[in-house]
N, C-alpha and C positions, 0 to 999 in steps of 0.2 A: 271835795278837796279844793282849796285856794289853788288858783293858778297865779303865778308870779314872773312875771318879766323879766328875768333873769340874765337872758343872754346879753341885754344891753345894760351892763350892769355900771358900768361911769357915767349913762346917760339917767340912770333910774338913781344912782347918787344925787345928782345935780339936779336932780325935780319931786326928792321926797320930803315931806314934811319934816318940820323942827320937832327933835325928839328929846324929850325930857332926859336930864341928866342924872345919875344913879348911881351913888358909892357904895352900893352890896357888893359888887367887883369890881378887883383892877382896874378896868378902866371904866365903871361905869355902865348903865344901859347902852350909851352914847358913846362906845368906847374908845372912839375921839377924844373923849374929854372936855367937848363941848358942845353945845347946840349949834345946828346948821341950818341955811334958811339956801332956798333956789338960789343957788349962785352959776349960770353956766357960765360966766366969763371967768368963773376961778377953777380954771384948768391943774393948776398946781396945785390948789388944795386939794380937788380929788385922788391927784396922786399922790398926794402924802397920806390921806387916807385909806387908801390903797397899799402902801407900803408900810401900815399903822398893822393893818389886818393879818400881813405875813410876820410881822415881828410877834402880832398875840397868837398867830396860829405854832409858831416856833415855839415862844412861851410854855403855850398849853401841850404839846410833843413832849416836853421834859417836863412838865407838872401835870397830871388831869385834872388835880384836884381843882385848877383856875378854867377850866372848859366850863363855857356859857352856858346853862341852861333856857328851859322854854319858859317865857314869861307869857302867861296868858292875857295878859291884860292889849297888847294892841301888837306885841313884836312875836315871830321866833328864830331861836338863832340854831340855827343849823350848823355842821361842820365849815360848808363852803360857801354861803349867804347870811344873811340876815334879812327876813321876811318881813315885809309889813301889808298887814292886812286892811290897815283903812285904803292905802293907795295903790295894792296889789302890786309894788314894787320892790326889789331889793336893793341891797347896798354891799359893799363890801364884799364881791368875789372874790374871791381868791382865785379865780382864771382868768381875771379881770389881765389882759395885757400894758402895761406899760406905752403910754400912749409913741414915745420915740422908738419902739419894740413893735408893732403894732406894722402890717404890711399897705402901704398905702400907693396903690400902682393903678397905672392905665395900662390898657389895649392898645397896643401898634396893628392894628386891621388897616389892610387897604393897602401895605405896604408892601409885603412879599406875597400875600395872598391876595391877590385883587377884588375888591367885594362894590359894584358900580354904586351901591347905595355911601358908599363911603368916600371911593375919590370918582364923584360922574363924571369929573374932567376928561378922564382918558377915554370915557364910554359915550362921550356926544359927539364923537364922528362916525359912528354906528346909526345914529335916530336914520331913521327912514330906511335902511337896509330890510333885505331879507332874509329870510329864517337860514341860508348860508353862509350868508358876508354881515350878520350881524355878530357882537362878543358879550356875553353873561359875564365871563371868569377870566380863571389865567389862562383857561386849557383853549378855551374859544377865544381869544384875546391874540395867541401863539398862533392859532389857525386858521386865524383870516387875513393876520398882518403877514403872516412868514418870520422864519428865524431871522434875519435880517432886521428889516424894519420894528418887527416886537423886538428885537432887544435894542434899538435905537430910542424906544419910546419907554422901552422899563429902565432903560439907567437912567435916564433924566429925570423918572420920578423918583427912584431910587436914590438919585443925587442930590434931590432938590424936597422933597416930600419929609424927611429923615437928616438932619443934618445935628452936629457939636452942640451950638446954639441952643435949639430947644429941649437936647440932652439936660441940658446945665441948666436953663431955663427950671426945666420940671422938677430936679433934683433940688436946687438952691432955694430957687423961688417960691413956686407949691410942696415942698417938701415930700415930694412922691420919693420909693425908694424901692420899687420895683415896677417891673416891665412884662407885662403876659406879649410874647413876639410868635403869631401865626406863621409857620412855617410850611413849604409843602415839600413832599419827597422830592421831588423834581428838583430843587435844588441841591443836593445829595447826589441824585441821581438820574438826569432826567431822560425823557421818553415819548415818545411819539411829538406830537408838535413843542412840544420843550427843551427837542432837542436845538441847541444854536438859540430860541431862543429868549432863556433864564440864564445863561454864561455873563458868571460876574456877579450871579448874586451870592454866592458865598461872602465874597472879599465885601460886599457891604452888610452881610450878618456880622462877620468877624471885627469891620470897624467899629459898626453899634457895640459889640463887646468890648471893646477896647474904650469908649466913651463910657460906657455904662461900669466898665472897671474905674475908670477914670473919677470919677464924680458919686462909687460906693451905690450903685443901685442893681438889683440883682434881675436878672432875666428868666423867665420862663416860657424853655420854648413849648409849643402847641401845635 
């Protein structure tokens, strides 16, 4: 059995060969209506072809007599692809998302969950410590510094790490329009060295929320 690349199915549009045209049906082999040659900088062609696909899948709902058959000669057309076997790619999902539909988000790590490989900044006054007075995380980060001092040291990253700016930045600019945000219980609720001090980081999950309402980009917490 052929295997077919299916799941990247906008990117197997934009790199399968020019397919002959074909007035047995509706719309053709090509059921575009014309032949197509690699174009990935025609972003909006693929979605209008993409939006071609749900108008003949509609079509064919209230006709079957216009539902594609197998052509054995180089294509076949299934209910939700079109297969081609010289280039072992498809075209025309129909699960194919909408590319402004389509979720395109970064990781806030390092933020409320402290991970040294992420911000080392806060973790290079640890080098040369000993396996007591050194910090891995948040939980050892809380228990070397004291509620005090860690929480003097997590809102300025908090403040400064995280700010409006590269809210709006990533939302406008890179067209990102979700957010995966690490979160830990201790915030919620915290407990043994987090007590005293993680206070305060709520009010800066909640302001993230209010920017990220702000600028239409959705959060998921983790």
């Amino acid at each position: 059995m052929m295997l077919f690349k299916c799941s990247a199915a906008l990117l197997a549009t934009a790199i399968v060969s020019s397919v002959e045209a074909d007035t047995t049906t509706p719309f053709g082999k090509n059921y575009f209506g014309k032949k197509f040659e690699p174009a990935f900088e025609d972003i909006g062609e693929i979605l209008r072809q993409s939006d071609l696909r749900r108008e003949r899948l509609a079509e064919e709902a209230k006709d079957p007599s216009t539902r594609r058959r197998l052509d054995p000669a180089d294509e076949e057309f299934f209910d939700e692809f079109i297969a081609h076997s010289d280039s072992q790619t498809c075209t025309a999902d129909a699960h194919a998302v909408p590319f402004n539909e389509q979720v395109r988000g970064v990781c806030l790590g390092g933020w409320q969950v402290l991970e040294p490989w992420i911000t080392p900044s806060l973790f290079y006054q640890f080098l040369g410590k000993g396996q007591d007075t050194a910090a891995l995380d948040t939980y050892t980060f809380c228990e070397v510094l004291g509620p005090e001092e860690g929480n003097k040291q997590l809102r300025r990253h908090w403040e400064s790490w995280l700010t409006e700016d590269i809210v709006r930045q990533l939302a406008e600019d890179d067209h990102v329009n979700s957010f995966r945000l690490p979160v830990g219980d201790w915030s919620f609720n915290p407990y043994g060295p987090y007590v005293g001090c993680t206070d305060g980081s709520l009010d800066y999950i909640d302001q993230l929320l209010d920017w990220a309402h702000k600028y239409n980009v959705s959060v998921l917490f983790d």
